[in-house]
Backbone as JSON, one array per atom type, in Angstrom:
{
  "sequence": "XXXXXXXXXXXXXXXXXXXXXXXXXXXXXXXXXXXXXXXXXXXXXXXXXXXXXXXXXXXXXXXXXXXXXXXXXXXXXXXXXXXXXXXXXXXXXXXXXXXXXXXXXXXXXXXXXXXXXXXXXXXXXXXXXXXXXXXXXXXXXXXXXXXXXXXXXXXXXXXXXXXXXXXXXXXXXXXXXXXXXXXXXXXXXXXXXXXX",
  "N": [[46.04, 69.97, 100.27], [47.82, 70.89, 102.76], [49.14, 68.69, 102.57], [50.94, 69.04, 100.55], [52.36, 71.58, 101.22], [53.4, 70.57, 103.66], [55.26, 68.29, 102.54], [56.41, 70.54, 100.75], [57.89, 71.79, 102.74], [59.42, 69.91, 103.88], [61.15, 69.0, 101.85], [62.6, 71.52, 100.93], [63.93, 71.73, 103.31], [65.79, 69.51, 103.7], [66.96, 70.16, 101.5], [68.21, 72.57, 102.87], [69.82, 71.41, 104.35], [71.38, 70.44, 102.99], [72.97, 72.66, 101.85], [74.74, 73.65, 103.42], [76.4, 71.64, 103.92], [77.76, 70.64, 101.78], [80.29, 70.4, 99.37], [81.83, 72.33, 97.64], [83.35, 71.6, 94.58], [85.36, 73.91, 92.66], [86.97, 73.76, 91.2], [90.01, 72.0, 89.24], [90.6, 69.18, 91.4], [93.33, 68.8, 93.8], [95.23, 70.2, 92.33], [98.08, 72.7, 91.74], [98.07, 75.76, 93.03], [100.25, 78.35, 92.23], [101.39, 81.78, 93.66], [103.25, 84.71, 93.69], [102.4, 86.35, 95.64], [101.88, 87.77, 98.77], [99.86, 87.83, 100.9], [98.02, 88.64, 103.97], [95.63, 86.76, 105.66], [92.99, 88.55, 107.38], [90.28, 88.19, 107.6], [87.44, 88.43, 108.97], [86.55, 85.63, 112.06], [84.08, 85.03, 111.95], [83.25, 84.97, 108.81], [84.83, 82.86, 107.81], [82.62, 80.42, 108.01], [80.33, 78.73, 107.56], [76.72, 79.25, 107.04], [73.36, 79.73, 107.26], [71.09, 81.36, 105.98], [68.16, 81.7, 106.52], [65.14, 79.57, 107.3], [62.44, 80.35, 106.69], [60.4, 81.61, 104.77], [59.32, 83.88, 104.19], [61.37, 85.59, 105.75], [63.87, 87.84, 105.19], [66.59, 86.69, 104.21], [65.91, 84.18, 103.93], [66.68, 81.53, 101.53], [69.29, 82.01, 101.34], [72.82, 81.37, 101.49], [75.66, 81.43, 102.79], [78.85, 80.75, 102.12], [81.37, 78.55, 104.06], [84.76, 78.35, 104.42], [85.76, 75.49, 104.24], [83.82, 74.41, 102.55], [84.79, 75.16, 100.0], [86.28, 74.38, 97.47], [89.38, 74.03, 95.04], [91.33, 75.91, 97.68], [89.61, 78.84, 98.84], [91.56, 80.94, 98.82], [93.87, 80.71, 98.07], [93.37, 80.1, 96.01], [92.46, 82.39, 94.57], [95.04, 84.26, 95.17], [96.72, 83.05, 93.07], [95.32, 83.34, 90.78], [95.32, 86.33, 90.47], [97.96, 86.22, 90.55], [98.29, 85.06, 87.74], [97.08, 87.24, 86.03], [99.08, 88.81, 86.57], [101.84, 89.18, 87.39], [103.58, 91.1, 89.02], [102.22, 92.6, 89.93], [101.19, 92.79, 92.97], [104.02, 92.89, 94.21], [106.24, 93.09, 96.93], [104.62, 94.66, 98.12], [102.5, 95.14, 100.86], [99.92, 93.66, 101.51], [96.51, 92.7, 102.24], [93.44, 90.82, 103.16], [90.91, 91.59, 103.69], [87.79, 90.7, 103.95], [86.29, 88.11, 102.47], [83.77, 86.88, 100.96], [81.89, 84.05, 100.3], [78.52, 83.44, 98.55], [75.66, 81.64, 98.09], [72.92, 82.26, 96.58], [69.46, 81.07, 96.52], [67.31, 82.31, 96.38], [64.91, 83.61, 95.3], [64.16, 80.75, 93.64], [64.07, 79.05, 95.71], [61.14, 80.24, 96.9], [59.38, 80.52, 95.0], [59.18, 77.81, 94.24], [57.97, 77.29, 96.57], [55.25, 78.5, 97.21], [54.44, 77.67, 94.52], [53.82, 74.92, 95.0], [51.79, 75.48, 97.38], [49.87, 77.53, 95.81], [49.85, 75.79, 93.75], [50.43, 74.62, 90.25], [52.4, 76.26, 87.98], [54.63, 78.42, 88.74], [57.04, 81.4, 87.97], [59.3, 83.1, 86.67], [60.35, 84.19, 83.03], [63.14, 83.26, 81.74], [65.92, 84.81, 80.94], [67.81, 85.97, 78.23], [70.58, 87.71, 78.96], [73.8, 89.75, 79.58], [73.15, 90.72, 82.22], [73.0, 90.69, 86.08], [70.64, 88.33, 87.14], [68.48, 88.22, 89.39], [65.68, 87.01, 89.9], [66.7, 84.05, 89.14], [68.9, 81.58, 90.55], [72.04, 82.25, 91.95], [75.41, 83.19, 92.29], [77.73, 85.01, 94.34], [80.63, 86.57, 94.98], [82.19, 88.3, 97.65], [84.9, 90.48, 97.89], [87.3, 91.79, 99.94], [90.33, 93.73, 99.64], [93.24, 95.49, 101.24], [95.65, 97.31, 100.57], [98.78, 99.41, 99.77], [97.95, 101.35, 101.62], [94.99, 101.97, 100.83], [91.68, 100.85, 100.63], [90.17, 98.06, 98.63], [87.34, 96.87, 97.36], [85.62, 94.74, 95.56], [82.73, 93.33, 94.07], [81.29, 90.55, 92.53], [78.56, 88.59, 91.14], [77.33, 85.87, 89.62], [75.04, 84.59, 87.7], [73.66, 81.16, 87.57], [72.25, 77.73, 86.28], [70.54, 78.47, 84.08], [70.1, 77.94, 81.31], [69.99, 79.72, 78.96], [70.97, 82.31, 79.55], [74.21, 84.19, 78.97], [77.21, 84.06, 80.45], [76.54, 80.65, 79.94], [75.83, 78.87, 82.21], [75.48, 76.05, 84.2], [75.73, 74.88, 86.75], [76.06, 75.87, 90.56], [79.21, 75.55, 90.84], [80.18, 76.19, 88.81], [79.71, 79.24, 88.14], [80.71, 80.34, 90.72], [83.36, 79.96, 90.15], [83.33, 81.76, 88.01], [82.7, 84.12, 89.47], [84.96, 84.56, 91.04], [87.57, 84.42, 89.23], [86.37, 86.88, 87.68], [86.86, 88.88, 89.96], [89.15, 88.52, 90.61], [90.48, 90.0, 88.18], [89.61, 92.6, 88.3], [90.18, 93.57, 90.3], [93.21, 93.6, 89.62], [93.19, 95.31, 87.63], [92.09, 97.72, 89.51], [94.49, 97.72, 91.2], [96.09, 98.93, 89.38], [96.28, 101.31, 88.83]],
  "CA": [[46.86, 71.17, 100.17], [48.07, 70.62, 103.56], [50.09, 67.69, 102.87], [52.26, 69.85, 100.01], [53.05, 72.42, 101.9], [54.45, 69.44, 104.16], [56.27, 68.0, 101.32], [57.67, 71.2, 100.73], [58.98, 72.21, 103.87], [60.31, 68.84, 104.01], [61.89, 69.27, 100.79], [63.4, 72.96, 101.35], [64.92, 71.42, 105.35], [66.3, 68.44, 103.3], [68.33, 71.46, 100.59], [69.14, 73.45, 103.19], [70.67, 70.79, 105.36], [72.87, 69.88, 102.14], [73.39, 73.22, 101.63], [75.6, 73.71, 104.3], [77.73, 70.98, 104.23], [78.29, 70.67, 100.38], [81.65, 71.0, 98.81], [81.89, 73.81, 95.75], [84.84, 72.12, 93.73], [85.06, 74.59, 91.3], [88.5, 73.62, 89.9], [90.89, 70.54, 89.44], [91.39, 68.49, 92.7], [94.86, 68.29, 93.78], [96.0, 71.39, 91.13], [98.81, 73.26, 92.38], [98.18, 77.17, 93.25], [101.79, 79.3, 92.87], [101.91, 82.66, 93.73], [104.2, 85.46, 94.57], [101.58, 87.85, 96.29], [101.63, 87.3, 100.16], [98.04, 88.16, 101.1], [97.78, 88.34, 104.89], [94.43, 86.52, 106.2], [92.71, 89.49, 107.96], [89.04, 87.9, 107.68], [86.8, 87.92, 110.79], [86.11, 84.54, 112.09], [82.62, 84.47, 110.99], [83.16, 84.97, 107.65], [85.03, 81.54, 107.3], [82.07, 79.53, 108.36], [79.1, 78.53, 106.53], [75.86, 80.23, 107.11], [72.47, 79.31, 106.32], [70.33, 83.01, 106.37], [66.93, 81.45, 107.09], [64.18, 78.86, 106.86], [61.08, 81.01, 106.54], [59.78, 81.95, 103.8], [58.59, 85.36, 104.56], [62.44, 86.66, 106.03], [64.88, 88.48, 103.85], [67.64, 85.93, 104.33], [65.74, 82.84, 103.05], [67.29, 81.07, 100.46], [71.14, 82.98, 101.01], [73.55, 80.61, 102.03], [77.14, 82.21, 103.2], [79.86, 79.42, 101.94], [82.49, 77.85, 104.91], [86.43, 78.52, 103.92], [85.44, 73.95, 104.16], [83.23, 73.76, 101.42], [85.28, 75.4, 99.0], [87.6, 73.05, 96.58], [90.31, 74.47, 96.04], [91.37, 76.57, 99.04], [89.97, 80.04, 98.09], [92.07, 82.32, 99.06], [95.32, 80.01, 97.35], [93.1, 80.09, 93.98], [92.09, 83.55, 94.05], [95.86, 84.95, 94.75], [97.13, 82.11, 91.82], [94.11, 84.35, 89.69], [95.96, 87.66, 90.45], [99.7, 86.4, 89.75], [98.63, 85.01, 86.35], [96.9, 88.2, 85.6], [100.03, 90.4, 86.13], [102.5, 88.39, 89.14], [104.58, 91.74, 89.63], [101.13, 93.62, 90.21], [101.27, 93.17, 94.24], [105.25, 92.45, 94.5], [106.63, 93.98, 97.5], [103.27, 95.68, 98.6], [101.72, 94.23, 102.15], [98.33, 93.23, 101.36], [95.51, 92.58, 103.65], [92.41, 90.32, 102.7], [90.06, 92.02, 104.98], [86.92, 89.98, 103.32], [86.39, 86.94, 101.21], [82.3, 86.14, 101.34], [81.17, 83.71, 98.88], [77.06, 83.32, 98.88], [74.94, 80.77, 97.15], [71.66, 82.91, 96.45], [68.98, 80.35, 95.88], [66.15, 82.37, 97.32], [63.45, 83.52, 94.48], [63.85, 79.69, 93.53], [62.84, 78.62, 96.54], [60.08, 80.71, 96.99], [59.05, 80.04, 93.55], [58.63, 76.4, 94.94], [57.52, 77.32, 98.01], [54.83, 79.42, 96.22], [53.59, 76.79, 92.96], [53.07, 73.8, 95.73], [50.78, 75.9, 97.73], [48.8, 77.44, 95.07], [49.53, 74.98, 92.35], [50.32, 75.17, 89.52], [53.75, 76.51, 87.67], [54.92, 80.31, 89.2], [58.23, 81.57, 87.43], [59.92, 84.12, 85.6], [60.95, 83.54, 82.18], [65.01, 83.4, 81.66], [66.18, 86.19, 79.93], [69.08, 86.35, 77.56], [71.2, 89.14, 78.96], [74.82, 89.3, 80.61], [73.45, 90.94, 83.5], [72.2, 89.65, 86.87], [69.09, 88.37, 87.23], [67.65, 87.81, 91.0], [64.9, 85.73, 89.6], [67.13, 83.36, 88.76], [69.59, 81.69, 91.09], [73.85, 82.63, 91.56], [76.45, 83.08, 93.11], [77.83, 86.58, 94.62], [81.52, 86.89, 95.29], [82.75, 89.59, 97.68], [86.14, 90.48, 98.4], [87.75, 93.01, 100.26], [91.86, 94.02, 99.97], [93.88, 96.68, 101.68], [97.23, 97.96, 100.06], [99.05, 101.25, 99.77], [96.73, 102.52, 102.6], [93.64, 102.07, 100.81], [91.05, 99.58, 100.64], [89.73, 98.38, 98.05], [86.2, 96.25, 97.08], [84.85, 93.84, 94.4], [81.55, 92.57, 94.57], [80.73, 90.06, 91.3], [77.44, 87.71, 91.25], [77.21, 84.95, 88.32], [73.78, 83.56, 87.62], [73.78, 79.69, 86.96], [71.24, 77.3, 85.76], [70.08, 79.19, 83.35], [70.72, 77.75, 79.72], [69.53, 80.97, 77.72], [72.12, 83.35, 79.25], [75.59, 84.45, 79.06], [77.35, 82.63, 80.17], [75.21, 79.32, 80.35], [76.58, 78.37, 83.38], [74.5, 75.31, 85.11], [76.17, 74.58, 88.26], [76.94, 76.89, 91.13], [80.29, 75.79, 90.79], [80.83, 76.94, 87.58], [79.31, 80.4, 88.79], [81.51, 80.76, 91.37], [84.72, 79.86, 89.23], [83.43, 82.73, 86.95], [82.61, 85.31, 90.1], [86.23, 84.76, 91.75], [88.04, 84.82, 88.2], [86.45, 88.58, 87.45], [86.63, 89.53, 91.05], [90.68, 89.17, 90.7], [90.48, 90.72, 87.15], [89.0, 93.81, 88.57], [91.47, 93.6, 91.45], [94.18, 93.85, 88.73], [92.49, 97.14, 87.17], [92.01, 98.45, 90.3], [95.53, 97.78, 91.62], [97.25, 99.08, 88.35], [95.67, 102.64, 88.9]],
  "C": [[47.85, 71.23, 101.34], [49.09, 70.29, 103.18], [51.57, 68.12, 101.7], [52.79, 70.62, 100.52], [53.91, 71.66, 103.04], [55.21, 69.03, 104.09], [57.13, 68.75, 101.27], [58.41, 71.89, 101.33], [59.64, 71.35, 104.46], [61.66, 68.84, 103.2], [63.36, 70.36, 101.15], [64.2, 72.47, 102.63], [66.01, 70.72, 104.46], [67.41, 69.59, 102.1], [68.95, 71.77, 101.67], [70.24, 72.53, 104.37], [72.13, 70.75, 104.4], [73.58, 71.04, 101.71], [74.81, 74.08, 102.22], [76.59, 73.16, 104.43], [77.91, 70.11, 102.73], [79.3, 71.44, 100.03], [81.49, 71.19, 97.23], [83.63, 73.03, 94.93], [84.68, 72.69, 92.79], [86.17, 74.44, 90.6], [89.12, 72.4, 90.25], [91.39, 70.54, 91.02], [92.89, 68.48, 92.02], [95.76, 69.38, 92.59], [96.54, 72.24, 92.31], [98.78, 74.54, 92.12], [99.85, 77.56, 93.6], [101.38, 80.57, 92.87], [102.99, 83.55, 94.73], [103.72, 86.46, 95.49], [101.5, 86.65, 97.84], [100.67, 87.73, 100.48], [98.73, 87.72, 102.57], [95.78, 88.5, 105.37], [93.74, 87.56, 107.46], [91.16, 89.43, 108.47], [88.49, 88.06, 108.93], [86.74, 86.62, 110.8], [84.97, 84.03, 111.34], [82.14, 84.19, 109.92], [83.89, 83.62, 106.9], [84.12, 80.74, 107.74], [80.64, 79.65, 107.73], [77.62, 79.14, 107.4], [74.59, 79.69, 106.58], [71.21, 80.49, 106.95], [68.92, 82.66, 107.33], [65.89, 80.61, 106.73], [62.69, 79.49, 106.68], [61.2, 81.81, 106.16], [59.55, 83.36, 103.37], [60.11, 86.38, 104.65], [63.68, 86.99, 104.87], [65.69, 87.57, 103.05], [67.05, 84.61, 103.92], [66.0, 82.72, 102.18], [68.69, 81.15, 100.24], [71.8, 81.92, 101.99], [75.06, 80.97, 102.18], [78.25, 80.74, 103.24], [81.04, 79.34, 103.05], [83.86, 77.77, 103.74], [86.08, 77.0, 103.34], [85.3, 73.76, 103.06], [83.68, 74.44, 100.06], [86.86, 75.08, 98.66], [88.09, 73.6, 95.38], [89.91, 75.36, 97.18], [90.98, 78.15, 98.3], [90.52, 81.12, 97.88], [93.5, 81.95, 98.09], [94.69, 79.99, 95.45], [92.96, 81.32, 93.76], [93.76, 84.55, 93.93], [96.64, 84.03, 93.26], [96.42, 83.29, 90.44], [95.11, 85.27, 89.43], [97.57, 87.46, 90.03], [99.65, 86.12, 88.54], [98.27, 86.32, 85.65], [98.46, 89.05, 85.17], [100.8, 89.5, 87.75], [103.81, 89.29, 89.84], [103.47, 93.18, 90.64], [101.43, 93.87, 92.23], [102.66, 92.89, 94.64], [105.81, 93.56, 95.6], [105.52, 94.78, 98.23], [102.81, 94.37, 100.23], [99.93, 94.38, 101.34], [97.77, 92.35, 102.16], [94.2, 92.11, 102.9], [92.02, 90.44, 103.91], [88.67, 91.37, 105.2], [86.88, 89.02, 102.29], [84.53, 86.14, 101.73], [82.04, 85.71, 99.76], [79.43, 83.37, 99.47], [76.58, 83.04, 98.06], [73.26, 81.53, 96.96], [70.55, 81.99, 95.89], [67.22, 80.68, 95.99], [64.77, 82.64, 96.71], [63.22, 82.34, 94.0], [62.65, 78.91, 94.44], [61.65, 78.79, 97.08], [59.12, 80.45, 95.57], [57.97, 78.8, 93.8], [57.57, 76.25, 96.12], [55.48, 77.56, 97.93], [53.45, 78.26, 95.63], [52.82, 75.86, 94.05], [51.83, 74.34, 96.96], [49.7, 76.3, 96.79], [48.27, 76.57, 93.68], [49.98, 75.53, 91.15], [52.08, 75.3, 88.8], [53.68, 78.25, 87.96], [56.36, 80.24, 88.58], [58.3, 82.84, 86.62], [60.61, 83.36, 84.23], [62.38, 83.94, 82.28], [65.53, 84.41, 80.4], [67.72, 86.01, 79.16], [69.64, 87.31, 77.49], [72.21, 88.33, 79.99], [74.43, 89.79, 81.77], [72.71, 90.4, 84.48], [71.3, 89.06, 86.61], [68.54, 87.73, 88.1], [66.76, 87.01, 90.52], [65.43, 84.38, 89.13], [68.54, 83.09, 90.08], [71.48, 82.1, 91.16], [73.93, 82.93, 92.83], [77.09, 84.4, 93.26], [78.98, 86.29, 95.55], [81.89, 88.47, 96.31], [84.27, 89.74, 98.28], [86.38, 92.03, 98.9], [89.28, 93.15, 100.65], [91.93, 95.2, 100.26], [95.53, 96.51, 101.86], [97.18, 99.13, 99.84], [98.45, 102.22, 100.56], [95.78, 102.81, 102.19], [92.64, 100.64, 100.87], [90.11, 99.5, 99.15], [88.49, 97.14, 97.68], [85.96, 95.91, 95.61], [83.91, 92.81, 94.95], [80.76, 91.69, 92.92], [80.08, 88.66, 91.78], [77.13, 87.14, 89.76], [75.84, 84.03, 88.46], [74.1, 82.04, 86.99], [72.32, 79.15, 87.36], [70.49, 77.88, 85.15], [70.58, 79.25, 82.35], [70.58, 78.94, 78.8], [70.43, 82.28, 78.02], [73.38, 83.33, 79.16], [76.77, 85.13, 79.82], [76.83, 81.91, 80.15], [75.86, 78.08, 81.27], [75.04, 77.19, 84.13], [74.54, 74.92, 86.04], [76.4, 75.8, 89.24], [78.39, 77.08, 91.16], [80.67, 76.2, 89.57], [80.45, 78.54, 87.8], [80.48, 80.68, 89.54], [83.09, 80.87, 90.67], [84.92, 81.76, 88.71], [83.52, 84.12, 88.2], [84.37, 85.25, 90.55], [87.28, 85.25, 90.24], [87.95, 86.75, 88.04], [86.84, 89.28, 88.73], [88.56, 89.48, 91.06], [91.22, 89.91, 89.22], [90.25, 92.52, 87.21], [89.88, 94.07, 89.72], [92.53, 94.17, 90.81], [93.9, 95.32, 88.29], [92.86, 98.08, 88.22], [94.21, 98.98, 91.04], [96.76, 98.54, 90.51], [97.12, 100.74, 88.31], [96.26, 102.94, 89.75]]
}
């Protein structure tokens, strides 16, 4: 029993090392982002640099991995305003806008406890996969947040796309296809918001 729980804190070191310095392409290399929206980079530092919450088991932050500006292919701030000019490319024209936040986060953490979990007591531990569009924490994804400030307000979108998980909808199996889908709605809802 010992020597699994060995295994799998070998295992889990050996993810989270790659988790860190793995690149998300979520869209065509080398594809050319145009837009007309000037977004000024307003981020804190910390929030462009990758993140890995925690190795034990027990603390909140195990399993949450905070994605590096690096490991995301394209650039995301050049795909997400590209998002917002095809939506509507007169929507921010003329307006100063301020990207005050841009956190992407790989949530992999009831998985790994899952794992963490079965190889101690044995066995198979799990939730079944549910066929519904909405979250589902037992299952891993991806959790977009953004934060703009125009016209003197600010305004927030926070969208999380479950992947690997063939039975819902979408049936997204990669994180990068997750993330595609969280940044997509997250400038869709930008658009809404901004048209109000």
């Amino acid at each position: 029993m010992f020597a699994k729980l060995i295994a799998v804190i070998g295992a889990c070191v050996a993810a989270v090392g790659c988790a860190t310095s793995t690149e998300y392409k979520y869209d065509a290399p080398g594809q050319a982002y145009t837009s007309n929206i000037v977004l000024v980079d307003a981020r804190p530092e910390l929030e462009k640099t990758p993140e890995i919450g925690s190795l034990i088991a027990t603390n909140e932050r195990y399993g949450i991995y905070r994605l590096g500006d690096a490991q995301t292919v394209p650039n995301r701030i050049d795909y997400f305003k590209s998002r917002l000019s095809s939506i509507d490319g007169n929507l921010f024209q003329g307006k100063d806008v301020a990207l005050t936040h841009f956190v992407i986060v790989n949530n992999v953490q009831s998985a790994m406890r899952k794992a963490a979990i079965s190889s101690v007591v044995g066995g198979s531990v799990g939730a079944d996969i549910r066929n519904a569009k909405t979250l589902d924490k037992d299952l891993p994804y991806i959790e977009v947040s953004i934060e703009l400030s125009f016209n003197g307000k600010v305004y927030a979108s926070k969208q999380a796309v479950n992947y690997n998980a063939a039975n819902r909808e979408p049936a997204l199996r990669y994180p990068v296809e997750a993330l595609k889908v969280a940044i997509d709605r997250a400038a869709e809802d930008f658009a809404i918001k901004a048209a109000n």
